[in-house]
LUMVEX-148703 format. One record per residue: x, y, z of N, C-alpha, C, O in turn; residue in three letters. Coordinates in steps of 0.02 Angstrom, whole numbers, padded with zeros to 5 digits, always signed. Example, Ala and Ser with C-alpha at 12.3 -4.5 7.8 and 13.67 -1.06 7.14 Angstrom:
2
+00660-00284+00390+00615-00225+00390+00660-00165+00390+00712-00166+00423ALA;+00642-00112+00354+00684-00053+00357+00645+00002+00394+00670+00057+00402SER;
END
This chain:
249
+00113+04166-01167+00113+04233-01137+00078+04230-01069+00026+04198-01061UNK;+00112+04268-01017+00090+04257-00940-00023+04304-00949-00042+04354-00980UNK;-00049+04270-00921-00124+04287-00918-00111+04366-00890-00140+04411-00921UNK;-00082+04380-00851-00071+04476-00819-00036+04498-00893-00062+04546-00922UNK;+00007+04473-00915+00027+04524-00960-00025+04535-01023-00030+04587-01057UNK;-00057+04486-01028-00127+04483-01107-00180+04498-01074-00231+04479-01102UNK;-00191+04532-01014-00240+04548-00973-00208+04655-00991-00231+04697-01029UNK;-00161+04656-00953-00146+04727-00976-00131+04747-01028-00119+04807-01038UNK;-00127+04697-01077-00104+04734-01168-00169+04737-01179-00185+04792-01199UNK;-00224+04690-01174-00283+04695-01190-00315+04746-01161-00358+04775-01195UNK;-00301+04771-01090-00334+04828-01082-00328+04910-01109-00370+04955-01117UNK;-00238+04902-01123-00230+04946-01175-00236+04981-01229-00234+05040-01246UNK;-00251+04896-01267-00292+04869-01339-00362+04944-01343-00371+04996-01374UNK;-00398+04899-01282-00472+04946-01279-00458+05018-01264-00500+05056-01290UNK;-00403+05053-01223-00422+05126-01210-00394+05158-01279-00418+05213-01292UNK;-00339+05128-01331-00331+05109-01376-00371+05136-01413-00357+05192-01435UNK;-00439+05102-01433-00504+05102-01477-00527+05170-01456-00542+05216-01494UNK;-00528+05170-01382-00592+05218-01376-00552+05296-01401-00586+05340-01428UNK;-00500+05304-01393-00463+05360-01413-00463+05358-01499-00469+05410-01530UNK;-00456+05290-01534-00456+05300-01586-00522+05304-01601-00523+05281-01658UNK;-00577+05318-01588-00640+05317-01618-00668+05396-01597-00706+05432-01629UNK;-00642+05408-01546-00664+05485-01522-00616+05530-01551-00640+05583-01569UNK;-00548+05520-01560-00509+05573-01609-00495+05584-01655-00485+05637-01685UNK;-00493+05510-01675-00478+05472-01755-00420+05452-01760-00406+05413-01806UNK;-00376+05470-01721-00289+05421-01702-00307+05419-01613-00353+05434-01576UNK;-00228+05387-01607-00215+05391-01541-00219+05321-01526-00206+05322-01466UNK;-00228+05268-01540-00231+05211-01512-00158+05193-01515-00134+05166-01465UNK;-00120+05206-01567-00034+05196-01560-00007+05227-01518+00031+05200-01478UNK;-00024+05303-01516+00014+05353-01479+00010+05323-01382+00052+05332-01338UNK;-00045+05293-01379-00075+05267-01322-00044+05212-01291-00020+05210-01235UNK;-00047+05168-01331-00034+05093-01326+00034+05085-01337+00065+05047-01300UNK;+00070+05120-01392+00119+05071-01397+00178+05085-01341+00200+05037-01309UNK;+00204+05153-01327+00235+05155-01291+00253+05093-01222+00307+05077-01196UNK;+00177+05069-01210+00172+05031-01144+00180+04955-01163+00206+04911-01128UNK;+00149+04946-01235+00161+04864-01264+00214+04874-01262+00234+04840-01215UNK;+00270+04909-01290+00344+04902-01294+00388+04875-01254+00436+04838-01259UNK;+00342+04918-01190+00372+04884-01120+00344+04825-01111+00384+04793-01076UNK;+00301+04793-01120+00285+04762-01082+00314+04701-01125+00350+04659-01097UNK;+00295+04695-01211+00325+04639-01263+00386+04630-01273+00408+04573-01285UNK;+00425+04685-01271+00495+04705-01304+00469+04756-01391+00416+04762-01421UNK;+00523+04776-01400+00523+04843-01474+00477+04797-01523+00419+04812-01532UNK;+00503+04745-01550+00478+04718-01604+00409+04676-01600+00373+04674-01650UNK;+00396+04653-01561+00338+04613-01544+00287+04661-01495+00228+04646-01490UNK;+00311+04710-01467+00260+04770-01456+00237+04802-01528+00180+04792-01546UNK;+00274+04834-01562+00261+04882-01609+00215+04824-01680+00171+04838-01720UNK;+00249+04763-01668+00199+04757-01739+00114+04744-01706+00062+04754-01736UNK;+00122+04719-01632+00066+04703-01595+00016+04770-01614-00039+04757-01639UNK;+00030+04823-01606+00022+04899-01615-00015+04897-01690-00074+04907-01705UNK;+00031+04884-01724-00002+04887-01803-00052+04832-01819-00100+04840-01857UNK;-00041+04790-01794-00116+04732-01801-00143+04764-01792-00167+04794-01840UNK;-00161+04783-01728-00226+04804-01692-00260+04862-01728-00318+04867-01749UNK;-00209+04905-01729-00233+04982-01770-00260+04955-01819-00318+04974-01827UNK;-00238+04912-01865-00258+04906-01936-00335+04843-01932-00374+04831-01978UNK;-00336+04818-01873-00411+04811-01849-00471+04870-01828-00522+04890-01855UNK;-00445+04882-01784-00463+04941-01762-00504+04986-01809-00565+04997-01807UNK;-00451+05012-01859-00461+05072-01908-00516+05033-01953-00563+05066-01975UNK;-00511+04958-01969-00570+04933-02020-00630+04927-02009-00678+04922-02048UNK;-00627+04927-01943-00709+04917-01891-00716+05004-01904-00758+05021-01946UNK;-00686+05047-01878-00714+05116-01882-00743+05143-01956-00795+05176-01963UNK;-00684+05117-02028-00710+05164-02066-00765+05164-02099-00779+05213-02133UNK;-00823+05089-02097-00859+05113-02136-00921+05167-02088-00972+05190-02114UNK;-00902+05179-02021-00955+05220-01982-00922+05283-02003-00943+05331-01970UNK;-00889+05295-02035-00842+05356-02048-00862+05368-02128-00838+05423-02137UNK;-00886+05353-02179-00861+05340-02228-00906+05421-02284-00890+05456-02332UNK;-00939+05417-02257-00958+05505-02287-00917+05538-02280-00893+05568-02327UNK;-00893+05545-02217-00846+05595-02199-00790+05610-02226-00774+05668-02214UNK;-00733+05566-02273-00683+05522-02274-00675+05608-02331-00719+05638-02361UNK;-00596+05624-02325-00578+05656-02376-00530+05621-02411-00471+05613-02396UNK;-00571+05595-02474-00519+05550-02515-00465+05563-02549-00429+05517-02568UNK;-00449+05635-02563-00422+05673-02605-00353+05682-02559-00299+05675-02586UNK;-00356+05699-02478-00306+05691-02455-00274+05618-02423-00217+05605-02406UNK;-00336+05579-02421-00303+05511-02419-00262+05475-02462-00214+05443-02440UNK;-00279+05479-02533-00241+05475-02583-00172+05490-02576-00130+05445-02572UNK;-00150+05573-02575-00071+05610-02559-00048+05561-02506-00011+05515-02523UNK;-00074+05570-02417-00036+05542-02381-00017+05479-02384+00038+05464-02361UNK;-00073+05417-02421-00055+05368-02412+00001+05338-02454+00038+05291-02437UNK;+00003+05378-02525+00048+05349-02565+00120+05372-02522+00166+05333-02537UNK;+00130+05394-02501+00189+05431-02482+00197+05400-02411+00256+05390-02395UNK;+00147+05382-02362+00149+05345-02318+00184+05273-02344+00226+05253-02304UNK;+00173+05227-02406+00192+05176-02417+00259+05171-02426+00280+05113-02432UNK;+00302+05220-02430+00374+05224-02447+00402+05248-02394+00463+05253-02401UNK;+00371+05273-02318+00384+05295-02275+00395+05217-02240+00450+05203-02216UNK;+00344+05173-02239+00332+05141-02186+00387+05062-02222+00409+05018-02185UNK;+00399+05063-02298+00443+05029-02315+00521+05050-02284+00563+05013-02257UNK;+00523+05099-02294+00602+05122-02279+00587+05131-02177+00643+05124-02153UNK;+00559+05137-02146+00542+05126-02082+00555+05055-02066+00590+05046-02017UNK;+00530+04992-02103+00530+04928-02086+00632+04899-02093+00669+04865-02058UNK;+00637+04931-02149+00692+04926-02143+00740+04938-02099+00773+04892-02073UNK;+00751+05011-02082+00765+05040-02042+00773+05004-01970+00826+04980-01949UNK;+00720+05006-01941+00702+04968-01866+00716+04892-01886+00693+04858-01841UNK;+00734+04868-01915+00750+04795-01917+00850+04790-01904+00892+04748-01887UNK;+00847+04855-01923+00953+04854-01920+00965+04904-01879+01018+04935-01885UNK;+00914+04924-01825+00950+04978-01773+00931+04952-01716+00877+04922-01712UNK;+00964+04957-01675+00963+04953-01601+00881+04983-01554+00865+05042-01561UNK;+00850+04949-01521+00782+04979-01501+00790+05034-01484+00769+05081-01518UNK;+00838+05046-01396+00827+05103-01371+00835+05168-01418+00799+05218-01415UNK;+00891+05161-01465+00940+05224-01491+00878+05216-01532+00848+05262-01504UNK;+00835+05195-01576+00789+05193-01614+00721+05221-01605+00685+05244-01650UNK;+00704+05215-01519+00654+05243-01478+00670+05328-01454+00630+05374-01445UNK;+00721+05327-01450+00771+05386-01433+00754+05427-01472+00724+05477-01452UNK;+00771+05417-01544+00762+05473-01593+00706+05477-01626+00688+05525-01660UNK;+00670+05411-01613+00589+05431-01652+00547+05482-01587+00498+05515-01603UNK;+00569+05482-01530+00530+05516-01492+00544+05589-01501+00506+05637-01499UNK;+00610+05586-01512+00633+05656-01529+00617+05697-01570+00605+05756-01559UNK;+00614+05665-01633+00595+05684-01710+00490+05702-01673+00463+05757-01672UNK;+00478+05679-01665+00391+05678-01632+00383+05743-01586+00337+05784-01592UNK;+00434+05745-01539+00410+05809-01506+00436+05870-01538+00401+05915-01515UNK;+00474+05891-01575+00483+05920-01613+00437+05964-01679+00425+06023-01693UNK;+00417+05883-01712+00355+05915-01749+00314+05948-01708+00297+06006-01716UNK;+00292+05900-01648+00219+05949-01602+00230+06014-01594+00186+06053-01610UNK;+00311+06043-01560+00303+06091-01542+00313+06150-01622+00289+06206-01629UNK;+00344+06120-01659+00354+06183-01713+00272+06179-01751+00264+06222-01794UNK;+00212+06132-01740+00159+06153-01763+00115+06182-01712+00059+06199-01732UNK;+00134+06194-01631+00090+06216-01603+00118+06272-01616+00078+06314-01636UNK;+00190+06298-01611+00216+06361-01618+00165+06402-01666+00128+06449-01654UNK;+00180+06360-01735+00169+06366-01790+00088+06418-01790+00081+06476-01808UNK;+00052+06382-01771-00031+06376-01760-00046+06432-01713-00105+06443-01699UNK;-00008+06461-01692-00023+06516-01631+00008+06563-01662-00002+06615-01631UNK;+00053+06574-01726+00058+06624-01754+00023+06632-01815+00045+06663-01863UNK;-00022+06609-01813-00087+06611-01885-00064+06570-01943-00105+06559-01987UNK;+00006+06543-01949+00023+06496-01994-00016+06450-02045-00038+06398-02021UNK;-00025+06460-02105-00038+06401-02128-00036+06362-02201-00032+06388-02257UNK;-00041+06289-02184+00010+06271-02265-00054+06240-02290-00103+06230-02255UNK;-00048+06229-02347-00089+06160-02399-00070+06146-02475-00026+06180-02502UNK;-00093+06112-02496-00080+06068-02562-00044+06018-02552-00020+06000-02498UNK;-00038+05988-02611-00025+05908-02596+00063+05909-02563+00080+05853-02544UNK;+00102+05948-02558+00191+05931-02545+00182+05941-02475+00233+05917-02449UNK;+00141+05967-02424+00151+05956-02357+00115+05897-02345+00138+05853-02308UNK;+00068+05891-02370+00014+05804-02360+00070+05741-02395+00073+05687-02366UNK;+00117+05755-02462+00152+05693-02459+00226+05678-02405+00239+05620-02391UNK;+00266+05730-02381+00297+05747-02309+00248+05706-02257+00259+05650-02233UNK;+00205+05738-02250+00155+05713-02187+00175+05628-02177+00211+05595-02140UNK;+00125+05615-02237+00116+05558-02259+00182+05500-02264+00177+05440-02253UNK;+00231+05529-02281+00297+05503-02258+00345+05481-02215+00384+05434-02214UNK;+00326+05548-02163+00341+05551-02098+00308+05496-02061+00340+05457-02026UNK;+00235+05493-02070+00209+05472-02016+00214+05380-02043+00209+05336-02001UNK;+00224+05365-02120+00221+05299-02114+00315+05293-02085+00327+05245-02048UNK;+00357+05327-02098+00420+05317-02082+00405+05288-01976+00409+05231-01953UNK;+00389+05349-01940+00356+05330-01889+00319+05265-01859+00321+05241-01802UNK;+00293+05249-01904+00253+05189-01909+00277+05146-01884+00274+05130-01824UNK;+00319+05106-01951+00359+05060-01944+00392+05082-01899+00373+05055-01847UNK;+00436+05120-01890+00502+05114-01819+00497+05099-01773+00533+05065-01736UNK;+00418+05140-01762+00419+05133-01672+00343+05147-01675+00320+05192-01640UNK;+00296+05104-01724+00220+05109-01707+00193+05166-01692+00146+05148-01657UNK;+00191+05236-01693+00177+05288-01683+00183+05335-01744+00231+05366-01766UNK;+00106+05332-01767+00119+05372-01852+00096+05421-01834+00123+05470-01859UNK;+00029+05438-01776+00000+05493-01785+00049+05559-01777+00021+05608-01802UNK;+00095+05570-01758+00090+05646-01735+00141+05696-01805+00168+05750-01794UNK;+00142+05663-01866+00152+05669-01903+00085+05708-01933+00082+05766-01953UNK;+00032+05659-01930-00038+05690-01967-00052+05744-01923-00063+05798-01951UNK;-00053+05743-01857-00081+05779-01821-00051+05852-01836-00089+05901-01833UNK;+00025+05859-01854+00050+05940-01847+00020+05952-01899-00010+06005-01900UNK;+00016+05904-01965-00012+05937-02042-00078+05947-02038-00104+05989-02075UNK;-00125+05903-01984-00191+05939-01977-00201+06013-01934-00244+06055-01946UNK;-00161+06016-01895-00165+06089-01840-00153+06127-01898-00197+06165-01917UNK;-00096+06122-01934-00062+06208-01984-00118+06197-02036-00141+06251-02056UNK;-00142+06153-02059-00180+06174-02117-00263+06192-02092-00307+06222-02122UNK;-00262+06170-02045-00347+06189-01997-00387+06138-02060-00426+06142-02107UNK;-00360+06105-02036-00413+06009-02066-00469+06027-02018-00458+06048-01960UNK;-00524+06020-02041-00596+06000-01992-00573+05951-01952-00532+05910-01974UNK;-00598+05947-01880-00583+05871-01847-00619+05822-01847-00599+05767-01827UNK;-00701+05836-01880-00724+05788-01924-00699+05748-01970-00694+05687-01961UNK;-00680+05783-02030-00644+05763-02078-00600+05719-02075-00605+05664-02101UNK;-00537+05748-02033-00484+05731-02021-00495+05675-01989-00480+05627-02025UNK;-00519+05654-01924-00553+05590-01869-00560+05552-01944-00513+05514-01956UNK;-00601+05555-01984-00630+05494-02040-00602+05478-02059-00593+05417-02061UNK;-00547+05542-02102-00478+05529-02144-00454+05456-02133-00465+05402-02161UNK;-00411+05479-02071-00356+05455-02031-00380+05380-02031-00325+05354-02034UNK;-00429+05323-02031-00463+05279-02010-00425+05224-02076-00389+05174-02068UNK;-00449+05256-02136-00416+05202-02194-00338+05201-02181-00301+05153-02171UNK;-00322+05280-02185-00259+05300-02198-00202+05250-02141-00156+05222-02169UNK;-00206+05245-02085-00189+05188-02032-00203+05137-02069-00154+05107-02092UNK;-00267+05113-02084-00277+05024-02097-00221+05017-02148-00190+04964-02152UNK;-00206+05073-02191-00166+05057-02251-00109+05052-02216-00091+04993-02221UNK;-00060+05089-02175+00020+05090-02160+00007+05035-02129+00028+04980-02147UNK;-00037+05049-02065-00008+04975-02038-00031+04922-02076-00020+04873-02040UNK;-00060+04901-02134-00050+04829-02150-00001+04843-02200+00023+04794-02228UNK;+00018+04896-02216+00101+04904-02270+00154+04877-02226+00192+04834-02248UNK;+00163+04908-02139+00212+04904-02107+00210+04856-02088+00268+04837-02089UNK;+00169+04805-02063+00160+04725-02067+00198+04681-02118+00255+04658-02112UNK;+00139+04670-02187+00200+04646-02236+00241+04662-02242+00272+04619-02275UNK;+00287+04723-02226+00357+04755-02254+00392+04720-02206+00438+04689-02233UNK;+00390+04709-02129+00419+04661-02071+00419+04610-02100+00474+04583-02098UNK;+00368+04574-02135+00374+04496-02113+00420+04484-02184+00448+04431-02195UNK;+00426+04553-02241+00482+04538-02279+00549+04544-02251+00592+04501-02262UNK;+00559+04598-02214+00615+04614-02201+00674+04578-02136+00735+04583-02129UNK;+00615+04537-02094+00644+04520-02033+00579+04460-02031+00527+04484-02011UNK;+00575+04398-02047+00515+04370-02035+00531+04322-01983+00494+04276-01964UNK;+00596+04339-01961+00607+04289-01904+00590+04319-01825+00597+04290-01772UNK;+00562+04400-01841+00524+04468-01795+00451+04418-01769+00422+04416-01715UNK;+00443+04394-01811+00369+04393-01818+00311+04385-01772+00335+04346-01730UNK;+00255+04397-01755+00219+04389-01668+00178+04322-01667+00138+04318-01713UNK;+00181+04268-01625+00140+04230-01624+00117+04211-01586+00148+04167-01556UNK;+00061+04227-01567+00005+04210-01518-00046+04174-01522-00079+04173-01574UNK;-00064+04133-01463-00114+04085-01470-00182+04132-01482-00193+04190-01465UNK;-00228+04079-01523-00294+04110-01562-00331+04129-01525-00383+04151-01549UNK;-00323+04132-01432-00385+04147-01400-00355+04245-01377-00382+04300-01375UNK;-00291+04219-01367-00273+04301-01387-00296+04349-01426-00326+04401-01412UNK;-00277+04323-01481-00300+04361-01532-00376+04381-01548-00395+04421-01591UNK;-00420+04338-01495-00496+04347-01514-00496+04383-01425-00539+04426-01416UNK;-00468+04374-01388-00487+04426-01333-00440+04512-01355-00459+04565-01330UNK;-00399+04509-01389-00381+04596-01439-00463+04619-01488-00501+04666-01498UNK;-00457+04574-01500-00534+04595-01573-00590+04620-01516-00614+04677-01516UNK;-00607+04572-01470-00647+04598-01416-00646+04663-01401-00694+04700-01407UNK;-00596+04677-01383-00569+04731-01314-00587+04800-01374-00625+04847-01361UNK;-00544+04788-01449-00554+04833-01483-00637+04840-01497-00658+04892-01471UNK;-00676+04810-01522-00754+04800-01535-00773+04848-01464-00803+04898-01482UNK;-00766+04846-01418-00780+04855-01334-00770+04943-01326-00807+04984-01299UNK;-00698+04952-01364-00674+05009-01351-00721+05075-01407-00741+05133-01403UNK;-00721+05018-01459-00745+05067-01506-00819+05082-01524-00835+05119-01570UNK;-00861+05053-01486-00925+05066-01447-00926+05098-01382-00982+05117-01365UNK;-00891+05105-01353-00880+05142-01295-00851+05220-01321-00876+05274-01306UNK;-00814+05212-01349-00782+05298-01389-00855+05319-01443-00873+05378-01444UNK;-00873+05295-01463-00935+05294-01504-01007+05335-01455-01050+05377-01467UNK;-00994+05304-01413-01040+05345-01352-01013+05413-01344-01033+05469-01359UNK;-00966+05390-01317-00905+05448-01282-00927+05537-01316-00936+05591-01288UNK;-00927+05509-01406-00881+05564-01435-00941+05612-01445-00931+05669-01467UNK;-01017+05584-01426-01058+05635-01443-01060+05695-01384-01106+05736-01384UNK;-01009+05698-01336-01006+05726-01261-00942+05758-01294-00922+05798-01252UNK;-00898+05759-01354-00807+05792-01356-00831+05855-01412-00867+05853-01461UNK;-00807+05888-01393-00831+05963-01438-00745+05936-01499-00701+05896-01485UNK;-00753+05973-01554-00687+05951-01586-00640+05996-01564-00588+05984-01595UNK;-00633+06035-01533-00584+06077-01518-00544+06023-01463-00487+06001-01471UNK;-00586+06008-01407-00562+05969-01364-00533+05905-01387-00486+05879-01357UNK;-00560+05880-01442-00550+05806-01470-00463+05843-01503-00416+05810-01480UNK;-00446+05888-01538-00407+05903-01546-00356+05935-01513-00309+05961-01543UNK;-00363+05936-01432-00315+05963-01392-00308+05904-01345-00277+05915-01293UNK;-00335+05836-01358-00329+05765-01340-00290+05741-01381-00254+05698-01357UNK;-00282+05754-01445-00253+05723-01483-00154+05763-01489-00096+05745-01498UNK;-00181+05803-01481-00101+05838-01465-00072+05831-01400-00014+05852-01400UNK;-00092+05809-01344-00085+05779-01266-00052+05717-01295+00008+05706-01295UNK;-00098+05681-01318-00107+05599-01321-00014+05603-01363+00036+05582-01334UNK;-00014+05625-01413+00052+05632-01480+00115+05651-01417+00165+05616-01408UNK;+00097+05714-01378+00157+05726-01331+00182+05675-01285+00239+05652-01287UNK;+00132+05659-01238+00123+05587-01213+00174+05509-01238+00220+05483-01206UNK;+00154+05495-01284+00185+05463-01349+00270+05470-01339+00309+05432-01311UNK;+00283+05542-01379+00340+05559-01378+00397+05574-01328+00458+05573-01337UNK;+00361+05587-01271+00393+05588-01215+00417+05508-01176+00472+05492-01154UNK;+00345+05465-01179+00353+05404-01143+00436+05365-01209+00491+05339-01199UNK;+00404+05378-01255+00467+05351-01321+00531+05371-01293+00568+05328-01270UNK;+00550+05444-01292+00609+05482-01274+00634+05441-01198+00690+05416-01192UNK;+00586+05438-01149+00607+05414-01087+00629+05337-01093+00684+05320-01070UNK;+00584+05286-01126+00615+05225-01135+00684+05211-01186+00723+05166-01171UNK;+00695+05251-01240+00759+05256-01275+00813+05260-01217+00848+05214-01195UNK;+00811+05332-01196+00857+05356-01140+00878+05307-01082+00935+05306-01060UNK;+00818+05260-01055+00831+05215-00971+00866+05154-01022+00900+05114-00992UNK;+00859+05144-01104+00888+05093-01111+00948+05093-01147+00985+05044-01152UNK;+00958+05154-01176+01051+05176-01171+01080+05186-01109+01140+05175-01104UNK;+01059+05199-01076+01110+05209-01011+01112+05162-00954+01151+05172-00907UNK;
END
């Protein structure tokens, strides 16, 4: 791999962390769009799920009071059948048309939960958390981008952004190392391989980021951490929608 290009994934890697440690997602929504470009679909997006599922293991035990296990439980089981049928999926479709409609399906949710949320809306019990949880591992796998799945089910149900930030930490480590093995079943000829000093300058950058967001987050009120996190998801969905689109046409 050219030294500029593992110089800018790595820097990504870190803004990456620091978003995932100050919101509790966002390091996919962040990153992958731009690994995509820069790796290609398949070797960006699983790059994406390594990292997250590093990432998320360094954060949760600083998280681990916080953690609502009860909804980690719902999303994740339901995340595991999301992010299986996702692996599949993205292994027999075409990138762009694949980037196309996961961006689509993403801005969509945002706007029918901001709609949603501004007319006093709101859901809970476990059948919107296993949806959630579905969605976002389906997301996952396709196109590395699970959060904005959690994110609409945290706005309508008014999740604490405490809570929710802790949640989210296992709940990632779990899809993405589901959506990992489910690749290297489904397509293991996908697979990413990088020399070992790579892979220890990503662990860096993440360690780097997530001490730096760690500072950060005692300065983010949660309201703001949660109107970052719905930026960051739009962001996401838009950069997705625009690279589908320049690469069908």
């Amino acid at each position: 791999m050219d030294p500029q290009i593992v110089a800018v994934a790595a820097g990504l890697v870190l803004i990456g962390a620091v978003a995932q440690r100050v919101a509790g997602l966002g390091f996919a929504m962040l990153a992958s769009p731009f690994l995509v470009l820069l790796l290609g679909p398949h070797d960006g997006v699983l790059l994406v799920n390594i990292c997250g599922v590093v990432s998320s293991v360094l954060i949760t035990p600083r998280v681990w009071r916080d953690i609502n296990w009860s909804a980690f439980r719902w999303l994740t089981a339901f995340s595991v059948v999301g992010s299986v049928g996702g692996a599949i999926i993205a292994s027999r479709m075409e990138s762009s048309l694949l980037s196309l409609v996961v961006g689509i399906v993403v801005l969509i949710a945002l706007l029918l939960s901001l709609g949603l949320s501004k007319a006093n809306a709101h859901i809970s019990g476990p059948a919107p958390r296993a949806v959630a949880g579905a969605l976002s591992g389906l997301t996952n796998a396709m196109a590395g981008v699970g959060g904005p799945a959690v994110s609409a089910y945290a706005v309508l149900s008014r999740w604490p952004q405490r809570s929710f930030a802790a949640t989210m930490q296992p709940f990632f480590a779990v899809i993405g190392f589901v959506t990992v093995v489910s690749k290297a079943i489904v397509a293991p000829e996908q697979q990413l391989i990088l020399p070992w000093w790579v892979w220890g300058l990503f662990v860096l950058a993440i360690a780097i980021g997530i001490f730096g967001g760690e500072r950060l987050q005692r300065f983010v009120k949660d309201h703001h951490a949660r109107m970052f996190i719905l930026a960051i998801a739009f962001a996401g969905a838009v950069a997705a929608v625009a690279k589908g689109w320049i690469g069908l046409a």
